[in-house]
N, C-alpha and C positions, 0 to 999 in steps of 0.2 A: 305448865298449868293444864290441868283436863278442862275440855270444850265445856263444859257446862262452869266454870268458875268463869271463864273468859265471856260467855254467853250472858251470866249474869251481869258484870263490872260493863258491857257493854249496853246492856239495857239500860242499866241506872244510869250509866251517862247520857244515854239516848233521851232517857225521862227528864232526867235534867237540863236540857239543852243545851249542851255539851258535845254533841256530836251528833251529824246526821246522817242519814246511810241510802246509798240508789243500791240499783239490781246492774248487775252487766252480766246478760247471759245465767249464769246459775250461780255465778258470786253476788255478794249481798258486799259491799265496799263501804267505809265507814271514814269519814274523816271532819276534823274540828269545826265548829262553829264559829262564825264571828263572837259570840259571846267566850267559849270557850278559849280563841285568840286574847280578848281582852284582859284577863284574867289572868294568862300567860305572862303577856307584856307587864300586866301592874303590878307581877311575883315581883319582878327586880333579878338580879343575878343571884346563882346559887350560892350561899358560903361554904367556904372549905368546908371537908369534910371535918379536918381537923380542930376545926374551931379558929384557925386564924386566919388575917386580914393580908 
């Protein structure tokens, strides 16, 4: 993916609060939310790809 498509999908999660991001040093680090956790967990398991159980 080029930096600027990632740059984007990262902001609208940011916006969303979805994800929060600190600094370390001159990396910018980005990881899930409590909200975004919950969200996860209340997906449920993925289904086959194929369609069955």
């Amino acid at each position: 993916m080029a930096a600027g498509t990632v740059s984007h999908h990262l902001t609208a999660l940011r916006d969303a609060g979805l994800i929060g991001t600190h600094r370390v040093g001159r990396f910018l680090l980005y990881a899930r939310t409590s909200s975004a956790e919950a969200l996860i967990a209340g997906a449920g398991p993925p289904e086959a790809a194929d369609g069955a159980e």
